[in-house]
C-alpha positions in Angstrom: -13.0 4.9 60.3 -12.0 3.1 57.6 -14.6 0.7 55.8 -12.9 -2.6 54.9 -15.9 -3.7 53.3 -16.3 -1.2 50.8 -12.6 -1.9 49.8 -13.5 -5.6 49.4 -15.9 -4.9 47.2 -13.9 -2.4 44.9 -11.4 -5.1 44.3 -13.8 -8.0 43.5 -15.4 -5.4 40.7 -12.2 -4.6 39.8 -11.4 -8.6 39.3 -14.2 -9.0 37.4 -13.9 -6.0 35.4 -10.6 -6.9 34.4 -10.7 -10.9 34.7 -6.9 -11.5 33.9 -4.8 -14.1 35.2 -1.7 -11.3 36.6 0.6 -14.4 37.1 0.8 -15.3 33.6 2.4 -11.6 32.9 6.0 -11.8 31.3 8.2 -9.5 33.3 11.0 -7.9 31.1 13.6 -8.5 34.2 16.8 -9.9 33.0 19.9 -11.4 35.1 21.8 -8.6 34.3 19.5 -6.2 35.3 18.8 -8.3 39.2 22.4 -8.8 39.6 23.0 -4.9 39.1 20.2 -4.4 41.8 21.8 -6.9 43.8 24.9 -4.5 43.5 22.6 -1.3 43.8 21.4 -2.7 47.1 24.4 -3.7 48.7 26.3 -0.6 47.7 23.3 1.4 49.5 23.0 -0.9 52.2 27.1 0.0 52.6 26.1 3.9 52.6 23.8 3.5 55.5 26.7 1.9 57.4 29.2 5.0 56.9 26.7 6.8 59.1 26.2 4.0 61.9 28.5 2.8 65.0 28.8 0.3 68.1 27.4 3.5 69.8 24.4 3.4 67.6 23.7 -0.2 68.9 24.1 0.5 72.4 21.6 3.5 72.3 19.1 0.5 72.0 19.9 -0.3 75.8 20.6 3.4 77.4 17.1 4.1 75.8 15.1 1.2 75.2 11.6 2.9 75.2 11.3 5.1 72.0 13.3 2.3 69.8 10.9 -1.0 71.5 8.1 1.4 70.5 9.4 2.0 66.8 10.8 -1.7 66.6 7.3 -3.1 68.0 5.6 -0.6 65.1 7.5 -1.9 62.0 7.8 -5.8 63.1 4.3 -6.4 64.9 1.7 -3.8 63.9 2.9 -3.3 60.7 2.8 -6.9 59.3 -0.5 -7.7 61.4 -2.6 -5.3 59.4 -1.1 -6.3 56.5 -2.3 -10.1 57.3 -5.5 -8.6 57.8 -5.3 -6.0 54.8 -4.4 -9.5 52.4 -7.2 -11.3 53.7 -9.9 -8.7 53.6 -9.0 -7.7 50.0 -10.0 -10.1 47.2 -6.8 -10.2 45.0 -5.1 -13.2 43.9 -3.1 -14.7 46.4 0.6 -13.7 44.4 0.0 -10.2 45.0 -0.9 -10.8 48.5 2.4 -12.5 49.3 3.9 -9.4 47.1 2.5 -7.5 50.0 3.6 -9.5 52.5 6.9 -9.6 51.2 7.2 -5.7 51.7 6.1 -5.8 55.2 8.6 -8.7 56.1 11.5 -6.3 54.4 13.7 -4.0 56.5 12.6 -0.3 56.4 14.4 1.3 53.7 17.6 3.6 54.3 16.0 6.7 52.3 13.9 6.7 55.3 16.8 8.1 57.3 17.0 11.2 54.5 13.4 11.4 54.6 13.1 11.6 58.9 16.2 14.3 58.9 14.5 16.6 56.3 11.2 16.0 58.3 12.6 17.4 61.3 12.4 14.1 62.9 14.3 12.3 65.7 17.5 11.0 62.7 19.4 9.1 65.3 16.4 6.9 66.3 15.7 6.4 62.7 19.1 5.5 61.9 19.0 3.1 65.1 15.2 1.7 64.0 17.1 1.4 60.5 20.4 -0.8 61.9 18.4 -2.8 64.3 15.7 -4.0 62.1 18.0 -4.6 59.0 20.5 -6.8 61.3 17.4 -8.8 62.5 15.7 -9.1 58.6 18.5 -11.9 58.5 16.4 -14.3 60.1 12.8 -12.6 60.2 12.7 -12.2 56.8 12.9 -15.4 55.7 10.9 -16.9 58.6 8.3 -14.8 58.1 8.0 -15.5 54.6 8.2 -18.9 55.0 5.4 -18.8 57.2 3.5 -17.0 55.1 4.1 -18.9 52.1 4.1 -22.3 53.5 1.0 -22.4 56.2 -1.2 -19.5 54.8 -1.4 -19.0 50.6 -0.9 -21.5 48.1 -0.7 -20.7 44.1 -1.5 -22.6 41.7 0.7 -21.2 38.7 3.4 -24.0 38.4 6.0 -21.8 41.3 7.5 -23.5 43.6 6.8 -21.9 46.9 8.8 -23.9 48.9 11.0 -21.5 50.3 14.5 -22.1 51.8 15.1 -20.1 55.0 18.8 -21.1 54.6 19.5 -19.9 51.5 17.2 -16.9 51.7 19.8 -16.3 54.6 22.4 -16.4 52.9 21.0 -13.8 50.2 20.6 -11.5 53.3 23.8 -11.9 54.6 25.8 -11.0 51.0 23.5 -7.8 50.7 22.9 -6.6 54.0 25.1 -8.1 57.0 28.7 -7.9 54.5 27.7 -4.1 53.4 27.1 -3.2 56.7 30.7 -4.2 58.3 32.6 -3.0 55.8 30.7 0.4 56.1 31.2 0.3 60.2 35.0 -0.8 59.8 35.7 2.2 57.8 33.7 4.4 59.8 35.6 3.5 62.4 39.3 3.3 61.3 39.1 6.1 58.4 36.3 8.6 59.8 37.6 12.0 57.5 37.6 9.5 54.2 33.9 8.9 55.6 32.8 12.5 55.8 34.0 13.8 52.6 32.6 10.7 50.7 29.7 9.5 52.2 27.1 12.2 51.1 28.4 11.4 47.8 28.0 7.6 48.2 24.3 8.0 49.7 23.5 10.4 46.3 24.6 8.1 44.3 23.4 4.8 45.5 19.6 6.4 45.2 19.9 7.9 41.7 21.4 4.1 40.7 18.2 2.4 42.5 15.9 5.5 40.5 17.9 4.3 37.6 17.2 0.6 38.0 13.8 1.2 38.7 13.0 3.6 35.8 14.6 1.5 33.3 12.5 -1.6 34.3 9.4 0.1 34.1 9.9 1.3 31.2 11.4 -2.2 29.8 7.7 -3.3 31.3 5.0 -0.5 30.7 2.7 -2.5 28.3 2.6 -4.8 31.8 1.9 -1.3 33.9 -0.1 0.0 31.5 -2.7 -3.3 31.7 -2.2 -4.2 35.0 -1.6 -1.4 37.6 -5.0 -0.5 38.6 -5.4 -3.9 40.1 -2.6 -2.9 42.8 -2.8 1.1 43.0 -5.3 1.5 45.4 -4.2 -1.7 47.2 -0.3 -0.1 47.6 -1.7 3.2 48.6 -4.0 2.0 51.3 -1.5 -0.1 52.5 1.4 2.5 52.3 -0.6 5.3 53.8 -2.0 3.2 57.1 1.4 2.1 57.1 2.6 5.8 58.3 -0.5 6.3 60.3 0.4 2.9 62.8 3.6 4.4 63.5 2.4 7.7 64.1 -0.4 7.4 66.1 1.0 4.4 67.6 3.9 6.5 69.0 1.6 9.8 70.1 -0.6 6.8 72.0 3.0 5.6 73.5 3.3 9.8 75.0 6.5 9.7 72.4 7.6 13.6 71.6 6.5 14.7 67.8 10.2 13.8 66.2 9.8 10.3 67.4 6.5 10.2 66.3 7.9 11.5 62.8 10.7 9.1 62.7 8.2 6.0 63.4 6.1 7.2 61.3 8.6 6.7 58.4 10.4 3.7 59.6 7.1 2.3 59.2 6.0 3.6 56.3 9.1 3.0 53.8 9.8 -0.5 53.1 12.9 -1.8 51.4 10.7 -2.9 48.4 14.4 -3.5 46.3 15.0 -6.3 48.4 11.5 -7.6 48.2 12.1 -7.6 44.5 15.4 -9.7 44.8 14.0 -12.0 46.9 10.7 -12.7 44.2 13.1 -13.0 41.3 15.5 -15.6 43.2 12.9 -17.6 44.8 9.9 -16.9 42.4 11.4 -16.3 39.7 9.5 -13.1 39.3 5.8 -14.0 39.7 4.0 -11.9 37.8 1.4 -10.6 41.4 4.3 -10.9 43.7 6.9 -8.4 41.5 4.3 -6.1 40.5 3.0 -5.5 43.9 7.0 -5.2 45.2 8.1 -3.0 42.0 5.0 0.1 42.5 5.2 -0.1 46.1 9.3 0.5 46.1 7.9 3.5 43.4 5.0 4.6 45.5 6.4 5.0 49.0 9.3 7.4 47.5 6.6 9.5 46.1 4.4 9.5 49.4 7.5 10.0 51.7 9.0 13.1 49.6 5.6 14.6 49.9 5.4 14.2 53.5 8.7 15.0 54.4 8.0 18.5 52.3 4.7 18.7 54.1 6.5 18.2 57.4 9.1 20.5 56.3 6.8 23.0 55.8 8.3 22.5 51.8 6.2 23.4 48.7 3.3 21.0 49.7 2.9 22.3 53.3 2.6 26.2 51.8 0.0 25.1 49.0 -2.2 23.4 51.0 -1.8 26.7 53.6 -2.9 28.4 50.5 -5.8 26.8 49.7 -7.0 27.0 53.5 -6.8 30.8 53.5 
């Protein structure tokens, strides 16, 4: 069982040890470089929708059990422990709301990739994927503004008055508009689809990886001092994160590709649009971006290794190795 208490005193020595103010940190994060992520995310957010129609919707009502299951995973369970994951762990309270900005995000679409390599069930996680992005419009925001309004207050001079409306309307430009123009030429120009949507799904990742790379590298004097107060935190958080919708689906009698594809709806978080959100309403608070940037690095790196463990990849034959 895992011992919360131990954790809590890991990260008060590591507070002390390091006794740095994390919300004074400059982040190198320019408008160019959030309006290109803007793009990056609504261009992937349109790559998701070549693969999705109506039919993908109605599946939610000709099987309601496996997706109520996965949907009741990644909007109840998961944000629950991470309420009680933020208040258990001494940290200051921007990288707490960091965290709780990545629970309140929409799974992330590599998740799909990830569940299909996995040997998961793909059309539930492309379902889990549709369902819970099209309600982020108003959760998102609602849930943050709980969060931020009833439950943490910073004192660092932000504003954490946040507008539901407008956060809204952030949604809607990134998520809601990409997603109908993918459907609508799904629909009306299906062999254009097929011939360029692998391509569009490539290349919307390796611009996020670019993005991503070339801000951590624009900030790795911040990494460099400041990381070690969120690694463990991400990772603990990241990892339960797969075991709730695992487990939680094997408790529900689901088969093992459901549990898989739970299990990764869960567990990978769109942590880009975490990051847009801190930098338009936050203006990038130092706790709240770092937290969002390494766990949008961290869960790609935990999810390829699963999916190669689950795919019996180079992971799954090294570890078989070292058992013999």
């Amino acid at each position: 069982m895992f011992n919360f208490a131990v954790v809590g005193i890991f990260a008060v020595n590591l507070n002390e040890r390091f006794d740095m103010d994390v919300d004074n940190m400059v982040i190198h994060f320019d408008e160019g470089q959030l309006r290109m992520l803007n793009y990056c995310l609504g261009f992937m957010m349109f790559g998701v929708a070549l693969e999705l129609k109506v039919k993908d919707f109605i599946r939610v009502f000709l099987n309601p059990k496996s997706t109520l299951i996965g949907l009741t995973s990644q909007l109840v369970l998961l944000p629950l422990f991470t309420f009680l994951l933020v208040i258990l762990w001494d940290a200051p309270d921007s990288m707490k709301l960091g965290l709780l900005m990545v629970a309140a995000c929409p799974g992330g679409n590599v998740s799909n990739y990830l569940v299909h390599r996995s040997g998961g069930n793909t059309a539930l996680s492309i379902t889990l994927t549709s369902v819970v992005t099209m309600t982020s419009i108003v959760l998102t925001p609602l849930l943050f503004y709980i969060y931020s309004t009833y439950f943490f207050k910073i004192d660092a001079g932000k504003d954490l008055a946040v507008d539901p409306g407008k956060m809204i309307w952030i949604l809607v430009q990134l998520i809601l508009i990409p997603l109908i123009l993918g459907m609508t030429l799904n629909h009306y120009l299906p062999n254009l689809v097929k011939k360029v949507k692998s391509i569009i799904k490539s290349l919307s990742i390796f611009l996020l990886l670019t993005i991503i790379a070339v801000a951590l590298y624009k900030n790795i004097s911040n990494l460099e001092e400041y990381l070690f107060l969120v690694f463990w935190l991400v990772l603990i958080h990241n990892g339960v994160s797969y075991v709730i919708g695992y487990y939680w689906s094997k408790w529900c009698k689901e088969p093992e590709e459901n549990a898989r594809a739970v299990c990764f709806e869960t567990g990978i978080q769109n942590a880009g649009l975490g990051l847009i959100l801190i930098f338009n309403f936050f203006d990038g608070l130092g706790g709240m971006a770092l937290v969002a940037g390494w766990w949008g690095v961290w869960d790609l790196v935990s999810g390829f290794l699963l999916s190669e463990y689950w795919s019996k990849g180079l992971v799954k034959r090294v570890l078989n190795t070292k058992k013999l």
